[in-house]
ROLODO-965558 format. One record per residue: residue number from 1; residue in three letters; chain; x, z, y of N, C-alpha, C in turn. Coordinates in Angstrom, 2 decimals. Atoms other than C-alpha are relative to their C-alpha. Layout:
NUM,ALA,A,X,Z,Y,X,Z,Y,X,Z,Y .
...
END
This chain:
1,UNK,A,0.21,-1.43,-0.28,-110.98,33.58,3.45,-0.30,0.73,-1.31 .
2,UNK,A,0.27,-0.76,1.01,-110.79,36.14,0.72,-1.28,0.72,0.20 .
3,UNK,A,0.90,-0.89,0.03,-113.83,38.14,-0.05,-0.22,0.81,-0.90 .
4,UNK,A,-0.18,-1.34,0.76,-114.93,41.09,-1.81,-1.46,0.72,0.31 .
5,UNK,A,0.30,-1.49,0.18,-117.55,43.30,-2.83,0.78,1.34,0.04 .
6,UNK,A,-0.98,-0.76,0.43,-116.41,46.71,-2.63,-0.43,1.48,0.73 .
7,UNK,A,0.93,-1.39,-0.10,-117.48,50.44,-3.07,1.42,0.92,-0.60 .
8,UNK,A,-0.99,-0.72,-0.04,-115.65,53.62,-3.16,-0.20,1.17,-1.01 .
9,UNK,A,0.00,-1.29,0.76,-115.08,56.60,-5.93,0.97,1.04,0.11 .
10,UNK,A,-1.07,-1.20,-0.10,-113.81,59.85,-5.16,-0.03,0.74,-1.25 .
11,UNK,A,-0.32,-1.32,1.43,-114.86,61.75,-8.27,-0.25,-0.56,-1.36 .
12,UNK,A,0.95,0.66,1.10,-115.72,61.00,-11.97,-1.61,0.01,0.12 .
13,UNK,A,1.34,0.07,-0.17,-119.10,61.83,-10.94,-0.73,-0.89,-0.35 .
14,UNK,A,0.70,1.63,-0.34,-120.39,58.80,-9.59,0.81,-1.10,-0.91 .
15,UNK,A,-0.55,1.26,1.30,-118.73,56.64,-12.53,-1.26,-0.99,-0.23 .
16,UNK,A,1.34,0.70,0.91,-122.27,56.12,-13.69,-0.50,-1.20,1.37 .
17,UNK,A,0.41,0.52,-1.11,-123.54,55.04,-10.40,0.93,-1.42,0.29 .
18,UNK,A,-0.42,0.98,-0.01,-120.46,52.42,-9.75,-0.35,-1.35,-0.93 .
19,UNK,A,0.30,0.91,0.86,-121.29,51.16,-13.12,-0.73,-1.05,0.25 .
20,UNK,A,1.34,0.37,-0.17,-124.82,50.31,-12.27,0.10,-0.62,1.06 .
21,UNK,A,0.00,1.09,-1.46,-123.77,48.73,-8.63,0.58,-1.10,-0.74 .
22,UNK,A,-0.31,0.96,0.63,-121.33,46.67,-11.03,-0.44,-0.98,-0.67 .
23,UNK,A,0.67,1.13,0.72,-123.69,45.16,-13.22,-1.19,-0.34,0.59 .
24,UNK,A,1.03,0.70,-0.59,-126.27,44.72,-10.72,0.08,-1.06,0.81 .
25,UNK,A,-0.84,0.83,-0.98,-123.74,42.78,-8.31,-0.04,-1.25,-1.14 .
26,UNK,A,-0.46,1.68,1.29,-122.75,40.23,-11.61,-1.40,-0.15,-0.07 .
27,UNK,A,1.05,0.69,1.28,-126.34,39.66,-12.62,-0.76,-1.36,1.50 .
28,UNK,A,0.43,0.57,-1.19,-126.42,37.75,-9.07,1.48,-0.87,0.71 .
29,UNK,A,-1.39,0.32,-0.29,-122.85,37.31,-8.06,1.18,-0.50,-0.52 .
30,UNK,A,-1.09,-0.25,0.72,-119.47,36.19,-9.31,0.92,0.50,1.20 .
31,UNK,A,-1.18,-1.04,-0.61,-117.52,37.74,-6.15,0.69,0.96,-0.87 .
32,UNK,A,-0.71,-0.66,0.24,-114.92,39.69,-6.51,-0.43,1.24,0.47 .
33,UNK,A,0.47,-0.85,0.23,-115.74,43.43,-7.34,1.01,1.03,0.34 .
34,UNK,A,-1.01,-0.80,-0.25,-113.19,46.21,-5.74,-1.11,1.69,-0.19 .
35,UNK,A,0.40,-1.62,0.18,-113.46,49.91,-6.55,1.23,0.68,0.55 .
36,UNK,A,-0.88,-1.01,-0.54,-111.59,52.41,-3.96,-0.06,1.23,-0.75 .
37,UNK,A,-0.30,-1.45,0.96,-110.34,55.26,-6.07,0.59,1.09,0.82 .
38,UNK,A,-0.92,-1.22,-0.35,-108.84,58.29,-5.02,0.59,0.88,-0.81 .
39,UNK,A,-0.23,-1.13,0.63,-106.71,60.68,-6.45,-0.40,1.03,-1.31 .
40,UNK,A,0.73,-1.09,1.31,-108.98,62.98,-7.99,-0.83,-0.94,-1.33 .
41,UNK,A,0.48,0.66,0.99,-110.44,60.23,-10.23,0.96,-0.21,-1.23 .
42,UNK,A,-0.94,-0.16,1.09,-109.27,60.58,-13.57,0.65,-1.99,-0.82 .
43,UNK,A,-0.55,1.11,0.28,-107.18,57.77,-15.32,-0.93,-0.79,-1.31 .
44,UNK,A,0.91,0.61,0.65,-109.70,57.41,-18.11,-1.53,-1.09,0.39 .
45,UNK,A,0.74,0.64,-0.96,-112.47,56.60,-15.74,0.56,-1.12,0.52 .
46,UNK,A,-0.30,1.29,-0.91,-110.23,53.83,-13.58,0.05,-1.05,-1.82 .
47,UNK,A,-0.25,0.88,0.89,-109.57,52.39,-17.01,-1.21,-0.82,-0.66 .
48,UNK,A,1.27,0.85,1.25,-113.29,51.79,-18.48,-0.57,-1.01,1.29 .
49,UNK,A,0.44,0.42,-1.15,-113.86,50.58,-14.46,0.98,-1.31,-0.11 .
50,UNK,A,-1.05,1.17,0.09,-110.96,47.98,-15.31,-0.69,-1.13,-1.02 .
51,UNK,A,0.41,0.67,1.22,-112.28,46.76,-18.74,-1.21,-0.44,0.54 .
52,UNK,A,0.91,0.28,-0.24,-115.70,46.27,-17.18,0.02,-0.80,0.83 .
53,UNK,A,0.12,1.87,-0.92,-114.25,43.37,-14.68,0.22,0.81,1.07 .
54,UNK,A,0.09,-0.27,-1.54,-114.10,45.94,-11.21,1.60,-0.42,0.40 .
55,UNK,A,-1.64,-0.38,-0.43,-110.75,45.79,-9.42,0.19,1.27,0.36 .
56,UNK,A,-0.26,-1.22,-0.73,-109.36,48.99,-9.04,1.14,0.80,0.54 .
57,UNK,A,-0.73,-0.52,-1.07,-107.68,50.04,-6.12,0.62,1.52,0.64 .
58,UNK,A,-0.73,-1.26,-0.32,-105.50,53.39,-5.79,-0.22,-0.03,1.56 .
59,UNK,A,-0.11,-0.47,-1.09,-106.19,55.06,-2.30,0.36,1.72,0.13 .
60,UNK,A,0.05,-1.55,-0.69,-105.01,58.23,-1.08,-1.13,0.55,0.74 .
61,UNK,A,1.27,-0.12,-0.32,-107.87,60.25,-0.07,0.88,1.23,1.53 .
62,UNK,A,-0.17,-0.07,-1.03,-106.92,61.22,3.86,0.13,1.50,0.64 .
63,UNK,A,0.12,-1.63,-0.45,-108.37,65.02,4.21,0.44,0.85,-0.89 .
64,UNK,A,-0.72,-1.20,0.75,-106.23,66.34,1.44,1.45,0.28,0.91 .
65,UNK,A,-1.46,-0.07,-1.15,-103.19,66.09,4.02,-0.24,0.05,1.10 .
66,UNK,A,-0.25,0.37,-1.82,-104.61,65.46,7.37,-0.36,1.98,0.53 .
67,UNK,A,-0.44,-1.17,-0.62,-104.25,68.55,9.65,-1.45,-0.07,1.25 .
68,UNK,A,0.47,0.42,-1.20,-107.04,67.30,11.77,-1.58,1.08,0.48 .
69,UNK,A,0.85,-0.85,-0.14,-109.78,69.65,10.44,0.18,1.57,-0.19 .
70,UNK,A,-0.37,-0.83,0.16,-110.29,72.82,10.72,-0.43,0.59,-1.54 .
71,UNK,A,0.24,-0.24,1.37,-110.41,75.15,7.17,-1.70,-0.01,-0.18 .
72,UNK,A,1.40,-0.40,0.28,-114.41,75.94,7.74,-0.29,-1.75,-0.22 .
73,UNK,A,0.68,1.14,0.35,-114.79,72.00,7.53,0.44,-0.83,-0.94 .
74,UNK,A,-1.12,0.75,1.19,-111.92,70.77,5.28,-0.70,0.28,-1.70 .
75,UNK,A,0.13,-0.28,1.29,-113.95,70.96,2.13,-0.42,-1.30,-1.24 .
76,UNK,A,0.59,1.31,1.06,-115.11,69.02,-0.71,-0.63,-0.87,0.10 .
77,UNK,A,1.14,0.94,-0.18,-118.29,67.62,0.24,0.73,-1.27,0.87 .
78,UNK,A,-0.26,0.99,-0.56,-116.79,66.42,3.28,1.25,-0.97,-0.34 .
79,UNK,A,-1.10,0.67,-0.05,-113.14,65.42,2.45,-0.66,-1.22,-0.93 .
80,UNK,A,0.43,1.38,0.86,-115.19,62.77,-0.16,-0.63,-0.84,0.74 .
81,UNK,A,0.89,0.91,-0.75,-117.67,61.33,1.91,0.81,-0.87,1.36 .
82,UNK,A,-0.80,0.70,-1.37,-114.93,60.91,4.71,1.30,-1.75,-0.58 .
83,UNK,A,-1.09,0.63,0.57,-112.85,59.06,2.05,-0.53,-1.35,0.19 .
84,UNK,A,0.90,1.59,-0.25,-115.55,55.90,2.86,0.93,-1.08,1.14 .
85,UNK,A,-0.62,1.19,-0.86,-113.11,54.69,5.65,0.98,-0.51,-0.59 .
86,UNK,A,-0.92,1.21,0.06,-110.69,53.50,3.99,-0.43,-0.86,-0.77 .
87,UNK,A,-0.10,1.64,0.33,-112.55,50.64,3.22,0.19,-0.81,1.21 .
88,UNK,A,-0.29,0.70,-0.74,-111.80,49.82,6.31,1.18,-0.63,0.09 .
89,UNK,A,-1.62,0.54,-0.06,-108.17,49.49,5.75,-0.41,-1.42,-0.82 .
90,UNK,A,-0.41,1.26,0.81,-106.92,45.71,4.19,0.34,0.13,-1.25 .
91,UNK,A,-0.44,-0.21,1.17,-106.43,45.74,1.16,-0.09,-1.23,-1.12 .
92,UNK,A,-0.28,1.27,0.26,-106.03,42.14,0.66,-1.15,-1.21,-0.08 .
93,UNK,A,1.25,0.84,-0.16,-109.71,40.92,1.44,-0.16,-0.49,1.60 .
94,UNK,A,0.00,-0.40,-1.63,-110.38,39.55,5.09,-1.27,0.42,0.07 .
95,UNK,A,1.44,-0.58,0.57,-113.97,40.22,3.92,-0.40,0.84,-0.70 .
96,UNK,A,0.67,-0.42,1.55,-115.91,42.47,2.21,-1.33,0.37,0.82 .
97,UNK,A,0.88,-0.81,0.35,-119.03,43.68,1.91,-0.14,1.62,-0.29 .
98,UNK,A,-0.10,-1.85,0.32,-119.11,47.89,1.56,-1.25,0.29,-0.88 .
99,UNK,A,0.94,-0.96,0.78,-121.68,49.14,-1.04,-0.25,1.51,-0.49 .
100,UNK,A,-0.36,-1.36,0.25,-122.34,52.62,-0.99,-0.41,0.36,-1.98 .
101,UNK,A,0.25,0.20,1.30,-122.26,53.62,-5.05,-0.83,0.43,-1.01 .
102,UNK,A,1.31,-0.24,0.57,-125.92,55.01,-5.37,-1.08,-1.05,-0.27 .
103,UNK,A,0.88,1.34,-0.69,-127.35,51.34,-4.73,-1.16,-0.61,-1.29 .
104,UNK,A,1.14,0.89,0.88,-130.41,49.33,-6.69,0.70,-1.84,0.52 .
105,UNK,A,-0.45,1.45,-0.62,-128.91,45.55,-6.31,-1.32,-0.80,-0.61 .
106,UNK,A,1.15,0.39,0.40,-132.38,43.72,-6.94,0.14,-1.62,0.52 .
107,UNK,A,-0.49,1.36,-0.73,-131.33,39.90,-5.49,1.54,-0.38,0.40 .
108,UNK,A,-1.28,0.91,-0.85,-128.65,37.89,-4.12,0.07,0.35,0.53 .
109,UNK,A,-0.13,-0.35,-1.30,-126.88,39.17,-1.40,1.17,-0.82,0.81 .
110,UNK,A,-1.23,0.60,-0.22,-123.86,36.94,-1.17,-0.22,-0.91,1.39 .
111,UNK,A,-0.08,0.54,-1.49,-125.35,35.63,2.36,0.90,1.02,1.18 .
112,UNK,A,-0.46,-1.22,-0.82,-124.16,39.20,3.43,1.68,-0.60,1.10 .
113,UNK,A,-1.48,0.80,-0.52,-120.68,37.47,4.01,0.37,-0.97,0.50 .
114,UNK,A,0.42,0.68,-1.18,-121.91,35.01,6.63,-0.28,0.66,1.45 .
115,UNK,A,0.04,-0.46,-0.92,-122.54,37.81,8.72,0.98,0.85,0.92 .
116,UNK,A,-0.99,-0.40,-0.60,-120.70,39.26,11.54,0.67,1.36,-0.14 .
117,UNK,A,-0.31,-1.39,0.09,-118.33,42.20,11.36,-0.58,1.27,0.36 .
118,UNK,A,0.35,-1.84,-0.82,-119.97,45.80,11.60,-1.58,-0.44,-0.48 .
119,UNK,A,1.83,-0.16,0.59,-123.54,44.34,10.37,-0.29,0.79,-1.36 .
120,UNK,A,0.88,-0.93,0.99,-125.63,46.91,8.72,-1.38,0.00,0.64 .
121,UNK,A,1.09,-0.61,-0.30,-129.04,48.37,8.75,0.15,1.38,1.18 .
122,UNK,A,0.30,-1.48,-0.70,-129.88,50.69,11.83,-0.93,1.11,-0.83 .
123,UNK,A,0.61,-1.23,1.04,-130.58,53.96,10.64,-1.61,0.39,0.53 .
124,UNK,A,1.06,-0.35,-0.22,-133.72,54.39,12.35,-1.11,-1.16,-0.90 .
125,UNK,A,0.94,0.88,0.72,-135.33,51.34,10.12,0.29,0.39,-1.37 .
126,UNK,A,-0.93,-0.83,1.32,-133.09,53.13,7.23,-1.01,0.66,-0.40 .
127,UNK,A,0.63,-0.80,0.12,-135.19,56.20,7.33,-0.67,0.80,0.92 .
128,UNK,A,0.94,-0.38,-1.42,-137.61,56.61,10.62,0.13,1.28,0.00 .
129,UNK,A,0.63,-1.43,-0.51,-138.49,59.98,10.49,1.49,1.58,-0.50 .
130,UNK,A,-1.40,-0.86,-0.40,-134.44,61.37,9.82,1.34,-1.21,0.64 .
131,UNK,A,-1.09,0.64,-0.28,-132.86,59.14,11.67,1.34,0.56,1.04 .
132,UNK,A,-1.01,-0.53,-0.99,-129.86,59.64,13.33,0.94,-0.57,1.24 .
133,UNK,A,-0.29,0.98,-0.68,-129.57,56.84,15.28,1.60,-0.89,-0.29 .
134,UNK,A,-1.52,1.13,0.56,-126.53,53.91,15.07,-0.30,-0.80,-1.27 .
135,UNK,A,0.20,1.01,1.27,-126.03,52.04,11.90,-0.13,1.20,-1.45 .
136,UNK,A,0.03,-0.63,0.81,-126.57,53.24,8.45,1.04,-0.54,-1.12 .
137,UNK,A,-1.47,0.56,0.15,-123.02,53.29,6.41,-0.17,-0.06,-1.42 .
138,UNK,A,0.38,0.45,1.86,-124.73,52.40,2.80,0.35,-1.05,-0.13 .
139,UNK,A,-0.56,1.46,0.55,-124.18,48.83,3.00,0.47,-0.78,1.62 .
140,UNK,A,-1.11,0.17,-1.61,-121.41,47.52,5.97,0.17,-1.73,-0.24 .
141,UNK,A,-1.09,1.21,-0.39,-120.24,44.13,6.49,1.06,0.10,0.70 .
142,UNK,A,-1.47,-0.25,-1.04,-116.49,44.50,7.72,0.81,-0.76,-0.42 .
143,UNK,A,-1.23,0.77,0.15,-113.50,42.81,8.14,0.90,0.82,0.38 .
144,UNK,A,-1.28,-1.26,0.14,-110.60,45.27,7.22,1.07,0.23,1.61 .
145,UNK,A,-1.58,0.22,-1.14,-108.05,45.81,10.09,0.65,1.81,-0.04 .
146,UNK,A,-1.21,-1.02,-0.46,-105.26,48.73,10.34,-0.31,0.60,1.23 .
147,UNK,A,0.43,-0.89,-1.77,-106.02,49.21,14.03,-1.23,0.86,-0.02 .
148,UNK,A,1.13,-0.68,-0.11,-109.48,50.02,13.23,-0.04,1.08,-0.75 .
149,UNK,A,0.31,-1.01,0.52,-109.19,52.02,10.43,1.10,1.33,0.47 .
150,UNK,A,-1.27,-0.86,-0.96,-106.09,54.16,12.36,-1.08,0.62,1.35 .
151,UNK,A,1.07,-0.56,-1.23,-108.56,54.57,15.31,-1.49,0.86,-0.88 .
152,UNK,A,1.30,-0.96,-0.09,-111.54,55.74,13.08,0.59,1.17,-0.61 .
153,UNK,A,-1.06,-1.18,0.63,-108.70,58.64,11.13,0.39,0.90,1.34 .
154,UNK,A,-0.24,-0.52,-1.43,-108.38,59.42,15.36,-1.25,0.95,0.26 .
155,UNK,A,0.82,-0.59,-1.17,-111.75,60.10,15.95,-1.26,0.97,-1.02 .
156,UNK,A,0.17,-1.22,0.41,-112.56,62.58,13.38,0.06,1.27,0.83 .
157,UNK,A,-0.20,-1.35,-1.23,-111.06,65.37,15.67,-0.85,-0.32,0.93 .
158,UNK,A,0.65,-0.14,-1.37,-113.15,64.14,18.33,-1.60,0.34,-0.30 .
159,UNK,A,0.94,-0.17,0.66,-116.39,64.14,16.03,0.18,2.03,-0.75 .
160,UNK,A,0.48,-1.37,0.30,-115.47,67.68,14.20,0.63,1.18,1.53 .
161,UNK,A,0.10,-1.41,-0.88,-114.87,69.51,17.75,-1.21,-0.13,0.80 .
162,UNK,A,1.65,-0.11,-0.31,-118.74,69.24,18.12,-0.01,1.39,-1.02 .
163,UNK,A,0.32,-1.49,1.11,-118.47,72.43,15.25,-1.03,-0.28,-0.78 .
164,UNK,A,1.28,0.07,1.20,-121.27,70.96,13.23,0.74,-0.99,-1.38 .
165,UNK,A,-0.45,0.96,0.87,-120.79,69.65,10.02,-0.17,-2.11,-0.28 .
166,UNK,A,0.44,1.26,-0.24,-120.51,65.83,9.76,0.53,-1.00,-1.51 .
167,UNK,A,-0.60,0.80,0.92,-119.61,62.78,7.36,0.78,-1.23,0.63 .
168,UNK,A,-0.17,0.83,-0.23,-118.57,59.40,7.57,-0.38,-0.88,0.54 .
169,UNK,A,0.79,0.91,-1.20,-121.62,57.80,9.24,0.42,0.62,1.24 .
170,UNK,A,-0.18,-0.61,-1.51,-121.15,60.46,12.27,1.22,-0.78,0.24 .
171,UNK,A,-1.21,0.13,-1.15,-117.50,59.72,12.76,-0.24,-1.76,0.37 .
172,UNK,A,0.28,1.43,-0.34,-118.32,55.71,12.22,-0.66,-0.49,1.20 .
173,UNK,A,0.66,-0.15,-1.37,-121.17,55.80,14.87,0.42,0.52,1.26 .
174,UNK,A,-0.74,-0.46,-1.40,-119.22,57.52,17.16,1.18,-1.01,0.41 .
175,UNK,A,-0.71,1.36,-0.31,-116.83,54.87,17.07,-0.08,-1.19,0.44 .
176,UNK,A,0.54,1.12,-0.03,-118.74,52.21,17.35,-1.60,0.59,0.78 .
177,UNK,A,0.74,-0.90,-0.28,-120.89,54.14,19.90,-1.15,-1.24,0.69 .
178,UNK,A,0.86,1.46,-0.36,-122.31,50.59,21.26,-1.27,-0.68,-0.89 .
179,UNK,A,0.45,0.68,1.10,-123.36,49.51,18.25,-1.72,-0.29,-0.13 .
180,UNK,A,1.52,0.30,-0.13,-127.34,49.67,18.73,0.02,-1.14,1.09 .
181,UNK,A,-0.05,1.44,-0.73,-127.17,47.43,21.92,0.58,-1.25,-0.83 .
182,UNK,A,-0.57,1.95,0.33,-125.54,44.36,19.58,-1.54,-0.39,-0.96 .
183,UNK,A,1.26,0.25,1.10,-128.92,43.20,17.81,0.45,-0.72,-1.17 .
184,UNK,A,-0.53,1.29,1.03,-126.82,40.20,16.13,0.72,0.78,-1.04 .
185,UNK,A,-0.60,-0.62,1.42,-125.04,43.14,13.76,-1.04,1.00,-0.56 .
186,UNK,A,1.26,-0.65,0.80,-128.61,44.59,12.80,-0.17,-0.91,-1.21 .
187,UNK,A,0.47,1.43,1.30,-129.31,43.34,9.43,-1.34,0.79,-0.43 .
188,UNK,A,1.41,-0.94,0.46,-132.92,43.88,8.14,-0.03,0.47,-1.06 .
189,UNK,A,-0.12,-1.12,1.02,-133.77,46.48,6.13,-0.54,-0.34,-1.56 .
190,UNK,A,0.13,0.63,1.68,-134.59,44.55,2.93,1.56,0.21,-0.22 .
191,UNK,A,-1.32,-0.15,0.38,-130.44,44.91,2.48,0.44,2.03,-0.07 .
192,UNK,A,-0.41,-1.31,0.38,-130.37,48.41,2.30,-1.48,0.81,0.16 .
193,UNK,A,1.43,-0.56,-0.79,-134.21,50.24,2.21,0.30,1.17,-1.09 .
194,UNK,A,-0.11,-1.50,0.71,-134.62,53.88,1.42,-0.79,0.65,-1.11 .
195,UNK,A,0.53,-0.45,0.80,-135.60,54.89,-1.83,-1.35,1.14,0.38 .
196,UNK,A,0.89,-1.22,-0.20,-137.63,57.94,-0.57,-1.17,-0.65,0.75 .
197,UNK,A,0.84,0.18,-1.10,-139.32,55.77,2.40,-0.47,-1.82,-1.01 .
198,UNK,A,-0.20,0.93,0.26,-139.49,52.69,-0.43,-1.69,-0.78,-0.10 .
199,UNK,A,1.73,0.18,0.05,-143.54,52.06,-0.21,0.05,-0.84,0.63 .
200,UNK,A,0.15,1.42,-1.09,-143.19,50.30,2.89,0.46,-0.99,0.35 .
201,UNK,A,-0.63,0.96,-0.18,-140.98,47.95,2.22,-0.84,-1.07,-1.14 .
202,UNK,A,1.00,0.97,0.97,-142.44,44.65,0.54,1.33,-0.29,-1.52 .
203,UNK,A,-1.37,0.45,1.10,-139.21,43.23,-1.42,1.25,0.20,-0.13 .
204,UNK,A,-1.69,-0.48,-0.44,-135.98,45.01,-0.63,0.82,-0.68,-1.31 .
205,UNK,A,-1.02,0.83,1.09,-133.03,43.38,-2.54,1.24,1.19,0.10 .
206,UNK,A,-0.56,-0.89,-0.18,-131.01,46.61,-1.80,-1.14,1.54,0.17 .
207,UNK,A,0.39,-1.37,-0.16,-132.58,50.05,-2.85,1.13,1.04,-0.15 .
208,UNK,A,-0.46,-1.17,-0.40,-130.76,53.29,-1.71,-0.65,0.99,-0.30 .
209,UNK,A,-0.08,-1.26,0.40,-130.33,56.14,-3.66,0.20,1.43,1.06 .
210,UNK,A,-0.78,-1.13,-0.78,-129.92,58.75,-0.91,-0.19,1.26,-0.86 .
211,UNK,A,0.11,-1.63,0.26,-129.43,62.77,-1.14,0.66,0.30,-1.54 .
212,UNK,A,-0.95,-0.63,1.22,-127.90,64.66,-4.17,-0.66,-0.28,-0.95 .
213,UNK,A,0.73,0.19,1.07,-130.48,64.30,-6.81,0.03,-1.79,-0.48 .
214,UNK,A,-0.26,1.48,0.78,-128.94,60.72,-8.33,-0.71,0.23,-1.41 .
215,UNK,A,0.46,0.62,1.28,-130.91,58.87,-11.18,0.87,1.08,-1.28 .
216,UNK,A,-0.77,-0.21,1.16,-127.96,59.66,-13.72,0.33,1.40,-0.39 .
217,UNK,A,0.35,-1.85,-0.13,-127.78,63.43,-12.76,-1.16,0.57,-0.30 .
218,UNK,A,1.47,-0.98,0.24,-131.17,64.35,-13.22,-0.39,0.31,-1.66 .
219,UNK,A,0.60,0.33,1.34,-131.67,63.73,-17.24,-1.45,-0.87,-0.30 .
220,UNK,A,1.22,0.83,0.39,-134.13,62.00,-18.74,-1.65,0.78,0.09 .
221,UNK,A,1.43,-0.80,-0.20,-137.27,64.75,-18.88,-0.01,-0.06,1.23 .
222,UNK,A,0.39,-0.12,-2.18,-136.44,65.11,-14.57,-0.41,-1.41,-0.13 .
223,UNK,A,0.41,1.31,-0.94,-136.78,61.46,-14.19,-1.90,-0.45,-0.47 .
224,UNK,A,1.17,-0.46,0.19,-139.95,61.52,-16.41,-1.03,0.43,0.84 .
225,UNK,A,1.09,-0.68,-0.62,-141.79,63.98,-14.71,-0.29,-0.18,1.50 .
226,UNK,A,0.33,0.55,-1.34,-140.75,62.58,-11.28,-1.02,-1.33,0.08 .
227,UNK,A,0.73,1.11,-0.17,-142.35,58.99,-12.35,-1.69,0.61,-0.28 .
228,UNK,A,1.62,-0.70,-0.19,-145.67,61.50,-13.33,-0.41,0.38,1.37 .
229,UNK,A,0.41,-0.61,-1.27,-145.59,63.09,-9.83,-0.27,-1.01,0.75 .
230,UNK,A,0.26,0.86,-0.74,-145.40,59.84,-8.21,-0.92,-0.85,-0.02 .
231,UNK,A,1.31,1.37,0.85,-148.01,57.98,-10.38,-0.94,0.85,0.64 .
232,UNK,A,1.48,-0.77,-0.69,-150.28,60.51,-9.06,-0.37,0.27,1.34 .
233,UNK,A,0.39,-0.06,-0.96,-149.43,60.70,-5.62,0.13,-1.48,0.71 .
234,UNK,A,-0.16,1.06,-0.68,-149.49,56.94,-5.48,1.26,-1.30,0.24 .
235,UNK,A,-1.12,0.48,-0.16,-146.08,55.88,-5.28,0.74,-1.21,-1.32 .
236,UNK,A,-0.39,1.51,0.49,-145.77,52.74,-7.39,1.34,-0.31,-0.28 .
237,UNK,A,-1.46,0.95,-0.11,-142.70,51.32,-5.79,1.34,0.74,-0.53 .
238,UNK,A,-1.13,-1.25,0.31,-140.64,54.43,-6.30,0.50,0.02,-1.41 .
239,UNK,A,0.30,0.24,2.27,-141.87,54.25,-10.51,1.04,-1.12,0.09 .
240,UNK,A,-0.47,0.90,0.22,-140.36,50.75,-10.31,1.17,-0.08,-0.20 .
241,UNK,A,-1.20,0.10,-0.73,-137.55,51.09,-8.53,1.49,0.60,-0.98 .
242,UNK,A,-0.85,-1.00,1.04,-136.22,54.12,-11.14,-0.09,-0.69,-0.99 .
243,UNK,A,0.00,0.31,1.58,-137.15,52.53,-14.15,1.13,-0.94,0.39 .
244,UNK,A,-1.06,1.17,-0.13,-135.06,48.95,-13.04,1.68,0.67,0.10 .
245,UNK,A,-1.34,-0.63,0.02,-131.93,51.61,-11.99,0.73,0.16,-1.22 .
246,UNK,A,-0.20,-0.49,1.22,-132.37,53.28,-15.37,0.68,-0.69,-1.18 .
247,UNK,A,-0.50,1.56,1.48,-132.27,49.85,-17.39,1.42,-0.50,0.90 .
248,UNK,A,-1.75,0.11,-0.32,-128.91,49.19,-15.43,1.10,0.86,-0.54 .
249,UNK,A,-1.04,-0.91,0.75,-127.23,52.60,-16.25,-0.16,-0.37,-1.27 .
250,UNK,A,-0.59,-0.33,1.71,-127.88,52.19,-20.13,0.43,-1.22,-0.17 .
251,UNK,A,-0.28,1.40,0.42,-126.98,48.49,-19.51,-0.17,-1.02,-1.21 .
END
C-alpha cells in the first residue's frame, strides 16, 4: 500500500508554513511528503518545495470554474479553503495522511496510517467552546477515492444553499453527517490540539495554528510581545509552542 503525507497550497502565502510542516514531518518520518498546488502558486515557489524533498502535485483549484456558487460566495477566502478536497482525489497514494499547513509536528505520527479512513479529531475536543460539531479537517486520515471526492464537489450546492458562508470542514461534515456516532474514527486530540486552547493539553504531538494571525505573518516584534502577554497571563505552553514553530521556519 502506498502512503503519503500530504498538505495542500493554494497561494505563495503559506510557503513558509508548508516549509515548517516539511521539516517537522522528516525530523520524525521518512514517508513520502506530497504538496497539492494549485494554479495560483507561482512556479518559483513549487520549485524551492521540490529542492527541499516535497512532491509536488499540480491540481486545478475547482471554484475557479465550478458554476455551483453563487457570486456573493465565489470568492477568495473561500475558493482556497474549498481547494482542501482534492486531497481526496487519488493521486497515486491509497493512503495518506492530510496535514493542514499551519501545523507544529512535535513527535511521530506515522501510527496515523494504521488508522481507519475518515479518522480525525472531533471538533468539539478540537476547540470546546467554538465547536462546530463533526470532525475537525486539520489533520484527516483518508483513503483517496474518485467517488468520494465527486460526491463531496456535489454537496457544496447543498451546503452553500444554507446562504451562510462556509469552508471545507462544513461541506466535509455534511457529508459525512454520521461521522460523530463512529467512535473508532475519533482520534485523540494529542494529533491535532489547538494552539489557542493549548494549556490543557499535556503532550500534543500535533499543534494547530488556527485563525489568520500565522507565526510567519506576524514579524518578529508581534511574536515577541505576544510571548510577553502570555508570560504574564500564564500561558507557558503557548511561549513554547511558538518558539519550537519559530526554530522550524528559520530551519
Amino acid at each position: 500500500m502506498k502512503r503519503a503525507y500530504i498538505t495542500i497550497l493554494s497561494s505563495d502565502d503559506f510557503k513558509p508554513g508548508v516549509i515548517a510542516l516539511y521539516r517537522g514531518i522528516r525530523k520524525y518520518s521518512q514517508e513520502d511528503f506530497g504538496v497539492l498546488v494549485s494554479e495560483e502558486v507561482s512556479d518559483p515557489v513549487k520549485a524551492e518545495l521540490g529542492r527541499l524533498g516535497a512532491l509536488v502535485i499540480d491540481e486545478r483549484n475547482i471554484l475557479n470554474t465550478t458554476d455551483e456558487l453563487n457570486d456573493s460566495q465565489k470568492n477568495d477566502r473561500w475558493a482556497k479553503t474549498l481547494f482542501k478536497l482534492t486531497v481526496f482525489k487519488y493521486h497515486g497514494y491509497d493512503k495518506v495522511v492530510y496535514l493542514d499547513s499551519d501545523l507544529l509536528i512535535r513527535a511521530g505520527i506515522d501510527e496515523l496510517f494504521d488508522r481507519a479512513s475518515f479518522s480525525a479529531v472531533a471538533d468539539k475536543d478540537f476547540f470546546p467552546r467554538y465547536s462546530r460539531g463533526g470532525l475537525n479537517a486539520g489533520v484527516m486520515v483518508i483513503e483517496p477515492s474518485e467517488a468520494i471526492y465527486e460526491d463531496l464537489i456535489k454537496e457544496i450546492s447543498k451546503v452553500a444553499a444554507k446562504g451562510a458562508p462556509f469552508g471545507d470542514q462544513d461541506v466535509i461534515n455534511s457529508y459525512f453527517s454520521d461521522w460523530e456516532s463512529e467512535p473508532e474514527l475519533h482520534l485523540d486530540v494529542l494529533y491535532n490540539t489547538c494552539f489557542y486552547d493549548a494549556e490543557r493539553a499535556s503532550n500534543p504531538k500535533v499543534v494547530h495554528f488556527i485563525l489568520g494571525d500565522k507565526p510567519w505573518m506576524c514579524g518578529r516584534l508581534k511574536n515577541i510581545l505576544k510571548t510577553v502577554k502570555w508570560g504574564l497571563t500564564g500561558k507557558r505552553k503557548q511561549i513554547k509552542y511558538l518558539r519550537e514553530y519559530l526554530g522550524l521556519l528559520r530551519g
